[in-house]
C-alpha positions, 0 to 999 in steps of 0.5 A, a space after each residue: 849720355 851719362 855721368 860716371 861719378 867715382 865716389 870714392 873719396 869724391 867730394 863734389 858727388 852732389 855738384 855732379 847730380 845736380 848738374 846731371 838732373 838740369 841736364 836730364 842725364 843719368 848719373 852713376 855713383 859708383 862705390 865699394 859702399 858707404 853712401 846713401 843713395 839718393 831719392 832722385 830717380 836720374 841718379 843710380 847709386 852702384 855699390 860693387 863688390 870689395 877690392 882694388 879697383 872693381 869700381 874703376 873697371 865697371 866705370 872703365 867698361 862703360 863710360 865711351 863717347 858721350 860720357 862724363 867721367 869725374 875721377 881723381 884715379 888717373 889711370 882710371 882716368 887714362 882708360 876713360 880718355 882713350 874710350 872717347 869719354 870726357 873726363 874731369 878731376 873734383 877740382 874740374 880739371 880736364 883729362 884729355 888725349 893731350 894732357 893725360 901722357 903728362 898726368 900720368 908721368 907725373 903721378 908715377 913720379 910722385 910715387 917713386 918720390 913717395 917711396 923713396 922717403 918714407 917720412 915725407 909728410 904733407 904734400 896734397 892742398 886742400 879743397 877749396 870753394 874755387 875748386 868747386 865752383 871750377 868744377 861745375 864750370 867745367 861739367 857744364 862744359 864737358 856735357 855740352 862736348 858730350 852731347 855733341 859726341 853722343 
């Protein structure tokens, strides 16, 4: 059982390896670089090379069943789902088999909304103290589901 952390842009990178270590779980960081690692020996920091995508395939690779993969790339997300892996967004929202059709669509969707008027501006909200709180909820949850798979 482990945790696979997307840090790219991750912002609850520390409520993931606090969560992991009162687990006794091995967490992955894993980045094209920027980050400190952390001293705390449950937590490995993976620097992979530069470009598009190499840190979603070593997650892709590895995460299976018994895994927990926090991630706000949905297609990322969509290959972790179909390994077995429990998957989570930051704001602690599950990706299943049964939503992740869904997920899909509708950032494909977006994205023809996007590149169909170049001067939309705005569109994301912000993070907030309730998305964190809901995501340490919902990692709880995802490992106690893990742990049974694994």
């Amino acid at each position: 059982m482990a945790i696979y952390v997307d840090a790219d842009a991750c912002p609850v990178k520390a409520e993931a390896e606090r969560v992991g270590t009162r687990h006794k779980t091995q967490v992955f960081i894993v980045s094209n670089g920027g980050l400190r690692p952390s001293p705390n020996p449950l937590v490995e920091t993976v620097i992979v090379p530069e470009g598009p995508d190499i840190a979603d395939m070593w997650i892709a690779d590895r995460a299976g069943p018994g895994d927990v993969v926090v991630t706000g790339d949905i297609p990322l997300a969509a290959k972790c789902v179909e390994a077995g892996a429990e998957v989570l967004k930051h704001n602690g929202e599950p990706l299943t088999k049964a939503n992740i059709g869904n997920v899909l669509a509708t950032r494909d969707l977006m994205a023809d909304l996007r590149a169909a008027d170049p001067f939309r501006q705005g569109g994301g909200k912000g993070f907030s103290k309730f998305d964190r709180s809901r995501f340490l909820e919902a990692l709880e949850q995802a490992l106690r589901r893990a742990a049974r798979k694994g």
